[in-house]
Structures are given as C-alpha cells and as structure tokens.
C-alpha positions as CSV (number, residue, x, y, z in Angstrom):
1,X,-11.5,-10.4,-34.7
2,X,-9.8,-10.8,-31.3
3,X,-11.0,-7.8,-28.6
4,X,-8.9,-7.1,-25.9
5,X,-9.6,-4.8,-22.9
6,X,-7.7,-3.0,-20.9
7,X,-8.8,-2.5,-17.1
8,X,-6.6,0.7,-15.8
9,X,-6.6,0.8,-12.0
10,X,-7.8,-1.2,-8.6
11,X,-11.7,0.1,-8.7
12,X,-12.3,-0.7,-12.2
13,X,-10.7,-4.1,-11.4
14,X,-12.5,-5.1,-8.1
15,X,-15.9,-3.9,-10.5
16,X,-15.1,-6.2,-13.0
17,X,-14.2,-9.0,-10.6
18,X,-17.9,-8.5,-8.9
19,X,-19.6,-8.5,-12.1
20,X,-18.0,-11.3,-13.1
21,X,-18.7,-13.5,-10.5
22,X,-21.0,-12.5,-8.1
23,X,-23.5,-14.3,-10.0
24,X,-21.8,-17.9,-10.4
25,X,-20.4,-17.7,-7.5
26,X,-23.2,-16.2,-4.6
27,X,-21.9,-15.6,-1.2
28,X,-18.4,-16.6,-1.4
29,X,-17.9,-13.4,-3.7
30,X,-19.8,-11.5,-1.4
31,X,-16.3,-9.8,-0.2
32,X,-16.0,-8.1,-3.6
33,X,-19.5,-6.4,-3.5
34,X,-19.2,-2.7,-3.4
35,X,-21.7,-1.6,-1.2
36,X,-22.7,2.3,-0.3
37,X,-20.6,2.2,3.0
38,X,-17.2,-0.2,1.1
39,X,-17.2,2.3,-1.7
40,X,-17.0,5.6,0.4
41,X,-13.8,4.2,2.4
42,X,-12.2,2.8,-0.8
43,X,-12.5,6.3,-1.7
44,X,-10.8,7.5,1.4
45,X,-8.0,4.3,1.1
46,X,-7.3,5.5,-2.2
47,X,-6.4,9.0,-1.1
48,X,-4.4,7.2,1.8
49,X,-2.2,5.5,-0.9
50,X,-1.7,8.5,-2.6
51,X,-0.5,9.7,0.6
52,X,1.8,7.2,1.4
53,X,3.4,8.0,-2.0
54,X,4.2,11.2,-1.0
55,X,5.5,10.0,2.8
56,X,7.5,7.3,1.1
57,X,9.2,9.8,-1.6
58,X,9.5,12.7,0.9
59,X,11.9,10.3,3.2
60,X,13.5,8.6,0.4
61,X,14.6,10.3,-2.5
62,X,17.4,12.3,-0.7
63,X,19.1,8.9,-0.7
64,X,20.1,8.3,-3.8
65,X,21.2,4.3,-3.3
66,X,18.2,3.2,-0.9
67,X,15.6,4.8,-3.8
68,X,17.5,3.1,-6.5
69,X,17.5,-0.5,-4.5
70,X,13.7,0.3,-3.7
71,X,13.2,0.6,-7.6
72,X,14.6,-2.4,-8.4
73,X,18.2,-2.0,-9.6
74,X,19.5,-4.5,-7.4
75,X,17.2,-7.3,-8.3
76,X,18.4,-9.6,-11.3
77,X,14.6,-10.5,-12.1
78,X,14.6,-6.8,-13.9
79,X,16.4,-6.7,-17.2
80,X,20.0,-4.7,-17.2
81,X,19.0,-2.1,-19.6
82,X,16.5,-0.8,-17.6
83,X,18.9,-1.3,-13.9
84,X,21.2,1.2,-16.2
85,X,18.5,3.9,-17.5
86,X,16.5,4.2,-14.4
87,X,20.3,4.6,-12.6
88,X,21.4,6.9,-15.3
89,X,18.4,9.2,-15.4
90,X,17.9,9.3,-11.3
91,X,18.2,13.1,-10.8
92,X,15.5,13.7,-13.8
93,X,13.2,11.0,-12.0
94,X,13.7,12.9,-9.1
95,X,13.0,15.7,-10.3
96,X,10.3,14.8,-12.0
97,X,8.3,12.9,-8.9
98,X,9.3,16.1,-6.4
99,X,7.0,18.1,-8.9
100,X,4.2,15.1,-9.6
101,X,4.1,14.5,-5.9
102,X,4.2,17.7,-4.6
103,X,7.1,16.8,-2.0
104,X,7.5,19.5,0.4
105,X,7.4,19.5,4.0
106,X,3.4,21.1,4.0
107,X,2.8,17.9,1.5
108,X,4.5,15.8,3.9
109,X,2.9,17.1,6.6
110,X,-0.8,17.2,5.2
111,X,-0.3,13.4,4.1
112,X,1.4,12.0,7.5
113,X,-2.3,13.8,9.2
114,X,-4.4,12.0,7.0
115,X,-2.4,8.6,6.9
116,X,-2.8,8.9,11.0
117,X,-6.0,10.0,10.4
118,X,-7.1,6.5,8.6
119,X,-5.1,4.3,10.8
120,X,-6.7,5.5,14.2
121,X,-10.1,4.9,12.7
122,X,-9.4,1.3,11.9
123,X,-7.6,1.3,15.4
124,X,-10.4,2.4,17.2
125,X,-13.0,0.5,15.1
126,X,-11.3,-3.2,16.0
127,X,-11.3,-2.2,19.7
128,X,-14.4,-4.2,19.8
129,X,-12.8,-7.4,18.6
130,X,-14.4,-7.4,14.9
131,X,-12.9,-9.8,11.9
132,X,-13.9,-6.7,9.5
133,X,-13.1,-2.9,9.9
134,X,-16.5,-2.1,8.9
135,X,-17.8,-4.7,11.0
136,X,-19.4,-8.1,9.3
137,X,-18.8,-11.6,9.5
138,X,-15.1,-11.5,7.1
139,X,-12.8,-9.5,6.0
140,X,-14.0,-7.6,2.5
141,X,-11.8,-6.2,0.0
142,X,-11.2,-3.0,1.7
143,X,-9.6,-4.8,4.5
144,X,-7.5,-6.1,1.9
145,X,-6.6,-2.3,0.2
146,X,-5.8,-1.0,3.4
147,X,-3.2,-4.1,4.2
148,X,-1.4,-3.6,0.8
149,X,-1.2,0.2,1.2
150,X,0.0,0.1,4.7
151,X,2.7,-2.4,3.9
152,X,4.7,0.5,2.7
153,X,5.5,1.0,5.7
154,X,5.2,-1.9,7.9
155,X,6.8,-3.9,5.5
156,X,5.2,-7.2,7.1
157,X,7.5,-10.1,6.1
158,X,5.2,-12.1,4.1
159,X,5.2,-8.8,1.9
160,X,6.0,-9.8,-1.7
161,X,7.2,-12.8,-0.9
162,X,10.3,-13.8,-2.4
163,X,9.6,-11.2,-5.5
164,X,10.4,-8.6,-2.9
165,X,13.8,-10.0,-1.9
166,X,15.5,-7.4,-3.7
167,X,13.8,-4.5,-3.4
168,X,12.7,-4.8,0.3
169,X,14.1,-1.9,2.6
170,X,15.2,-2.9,6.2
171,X,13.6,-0.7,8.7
172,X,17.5,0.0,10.0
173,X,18.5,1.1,6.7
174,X,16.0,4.1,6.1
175,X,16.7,7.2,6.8
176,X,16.0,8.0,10.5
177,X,13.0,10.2,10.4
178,X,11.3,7.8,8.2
179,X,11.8,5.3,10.7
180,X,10.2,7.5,13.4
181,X,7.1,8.1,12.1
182,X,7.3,3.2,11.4
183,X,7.8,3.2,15.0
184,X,5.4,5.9,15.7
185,X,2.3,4.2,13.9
186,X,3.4,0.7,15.5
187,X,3.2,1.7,18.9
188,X,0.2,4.5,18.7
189,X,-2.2,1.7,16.6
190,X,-1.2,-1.3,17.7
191,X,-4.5,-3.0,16.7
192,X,-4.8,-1.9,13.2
193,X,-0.8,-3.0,12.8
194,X,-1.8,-6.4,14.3
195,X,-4.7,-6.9,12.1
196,X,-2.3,-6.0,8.6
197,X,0.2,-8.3,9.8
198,X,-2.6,-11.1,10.4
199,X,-3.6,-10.6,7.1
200,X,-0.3,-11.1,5.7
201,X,0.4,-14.4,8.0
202,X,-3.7,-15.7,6.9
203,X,-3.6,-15.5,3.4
204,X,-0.1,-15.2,2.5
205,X,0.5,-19.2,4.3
206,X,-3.0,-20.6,3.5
C-alpha cells in the first residue's frame, strides 16, 4: 500500500532535500550540503528563532488587536471559524504562550542579547565584502535561515509576498518599544540588514 512520510521541522527537511539531490544534481545543490562549520550555526540560527519568538510575543501580546491581525484574523484567505475561535479564545492563547515562551522581562532580555549577539557576527563577518556569511563563493542555506528568521523584524517588503498582505504589521503600528529595539538593529548592523533585504529583492524578483 501507499507510504507517506512526514518530515517535522527545517533540519530534517534541508537533510532530505541534500539527500535527495545532491547526487542528481552535483554542484548546483552544493548550497544544501551540511557541512561541520553550516551545521554548528544552524544550530545557533535555530536558537535565534526561538529567540525572536520570545522578542516578538514579549512586545506583542499586550495588544490584543495587533496579535490578533498578526495571527491572521483579518485575512479572508483563513476560514471564518477559525478568525472566530482563535478571537474567542485569545486570553487562553495568551496565556498559554506567556508560560510556553517563558515571557518575562529576564526572557526578554536574555533573548534580545543573543539575537544582537548573532546579528553583529554576520555584521562583522560581511565587513570584508563576502557573497556568504561564512565566506564561499554563494550564499548557502544558512544565509537563507537567518534572512527568514530576521524578517520578523525587518519585515523586508518582499516578505510573504502578497500572502502576507493581511497579516503584515507596519513598523508605526507596533508598540513603541518594539519599534526601538527595529530601529536599534537597523542602524547598529547596517550590513547584515542590507544583506537580508538583498536577499529578499534577489530571489524574491528573479
């Protein structure tokens, strides 16, 4: 009979991918392949996700109307039933992600140092001009990880395209300490912010 599998996060995904086609298709997989050095900062980008998760819900889910848009019950793409439960059962979400995350102003705190932490690294590392932040040729898929973690914050335009429509957030519209730490990050790592956004512009309009 018919097997399906079920892949259950990024790593096990970007390992299948490589498997998969690093044989048929030689160099111009070579992005995917997880060498000793690509596999010890994915470990490091995942924690920085994880982090952002925290910075996003600490600034956020005081607001009861921005989280809400940010989940989607704005956008007509998501069925109604589920606008109306997730809107319905808000304070036990809350609730809920305040104890999963750990929210609290030491969580914030720890998170916002190691989400700095990450992005003067890359800052530093494409002082000397290089395509990759671990140097090479191209850009590999942890160039990639760290562009779609960081646009949680820098919300680059090209960011969802038009599936985000709805559930953007305008950098005027969140709360004001959330946008100091946006403007903060822009103007302390301005090379690492220029090299997400290229990202965006290269591959989202090729």
């Amino acid at each position: 009979g018919l097997v399906r599998s079920k892949i259950g996060n990024s790593p096990e995904i970007l390992r299948y991918l490589w498997g998969a086609y690093a044989a048929t298709l030689g160099d111009r997989a070579g992005f995917l392949e997880p060498t000793a050095e690509r596999l010890e900062y994915e470990e490091r980008l995942d924690r920085y996700g994880r982090n952002l998760q925290v910075w996003v819900y600490y600034h956020i889910l005081q607001d009861r109307a921005l989280t809400l848009h940010a989940w989607g019950c704005n956008s007509p793409s998501i069925p109604a039933w589920q606008r109306y439960l997730v809107t319905g059962l808000f304070p036990v979400l809350r609730s809920f992600l305040r104890k999963a995350f750990r929210i609290s102003e030491t969580g914030y705190a720890k998170s916002v140092q190691h989400i700095e932490s990450i992005l003067a690294e890359a800052d530093s590392a494409l002082a000397d001009g290089r395509v990759s932040i671990l140097g090479g040729e191209s850009i590999n898929y942890t160039d990639i990880t760290l562009a779609a973690f960081s646009a949680l914050w820098l919300q680059p335009p090209q960011y969802g395209l038009e599936k985000a429509d709805h559930v953007r957030v305008d950098r005027q519209r969140v709360p004001a300490a959330m946008r100091a730490d946006i403007e903060r990050w822009i103007e302390a790592y301005p090379r690492a912010t220029a090299f997400i956004t290229r990202l965006y512009e290269t591959d989202r309009n090729s």
